[in-house]
N, C-alpha and C positions, 0 to 999 in steps of 0.2 A: 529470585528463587531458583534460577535455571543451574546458576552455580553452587548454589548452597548443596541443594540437591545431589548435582553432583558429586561436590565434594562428601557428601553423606556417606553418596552409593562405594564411592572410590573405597573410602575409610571402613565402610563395613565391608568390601571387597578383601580388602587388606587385612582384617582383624580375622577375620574368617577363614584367610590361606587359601582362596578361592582362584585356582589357576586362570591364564587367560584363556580359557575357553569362556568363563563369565563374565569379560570383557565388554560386550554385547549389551551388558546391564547398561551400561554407562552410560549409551545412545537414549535410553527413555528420557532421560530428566532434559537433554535435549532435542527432540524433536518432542516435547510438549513444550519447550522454550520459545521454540521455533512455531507451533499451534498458535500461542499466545498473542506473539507477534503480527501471525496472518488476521488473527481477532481481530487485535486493536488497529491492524490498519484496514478492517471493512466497517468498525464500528466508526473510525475517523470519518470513513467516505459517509454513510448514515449521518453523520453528527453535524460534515462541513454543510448541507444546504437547511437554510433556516425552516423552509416549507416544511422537509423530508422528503422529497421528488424523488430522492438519488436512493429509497429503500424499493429498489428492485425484488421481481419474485425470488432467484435462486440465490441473494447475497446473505437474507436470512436465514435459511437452512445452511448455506455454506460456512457460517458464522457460529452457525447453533455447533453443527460436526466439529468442527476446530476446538468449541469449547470442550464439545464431550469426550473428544479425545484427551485433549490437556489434561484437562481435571482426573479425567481414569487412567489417563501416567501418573500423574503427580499421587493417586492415591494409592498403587500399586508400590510405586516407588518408597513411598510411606510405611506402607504396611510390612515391605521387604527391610525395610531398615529399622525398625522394631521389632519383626519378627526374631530378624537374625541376633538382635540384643539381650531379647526376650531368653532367644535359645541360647544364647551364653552365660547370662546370668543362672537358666537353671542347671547345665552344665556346670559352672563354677560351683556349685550348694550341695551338689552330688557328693 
């Protein structure tokens, strides 16, 4: 999704005429890319011992933060890339 996104964010960058000073955007879709991955490799460490030994106090919360950050890029990112079509299409009807 890190690149879809991206390329979303690019494409509605683009349609938009949006200088590079909006550049900036582009970084969300990857450092929630980059969240996801620190996820999945504390959920690995969680996952590799059969007991669960290896769920430490602070790998939870540190797990949990990564998700919450992801998720609230990926839905900002979202919401910026419907927005912006949103606003074009009712521009176009005008």
């Amino acid at each position: 999704y890190t690149i879809t996104l991206t390329a979303l964010t690019a494409l509605t960058l683009e349609n938009n005429q949006k200088s590079s000073k909006s550049d900036w955007i582009l970084t969300a879709p990857l450092i929630a890319g980059l969240c996801d991955s620190f996820e999945n490799s504390i959920q690995h460490i969680f996952l590799s011992d059969p007991q669960f030994l290896t769920i430490i106090d602070p790998l939870p919360l540190i797990s949990t933060i990564s998700s919450i950050i992801k998720w609230s890029l990926v839905t900002v990112i979202i919401m910026y890339v419907v927005g912006s079509y949103v606003h074009r299409l009712r521009d176009a009807n005008k």
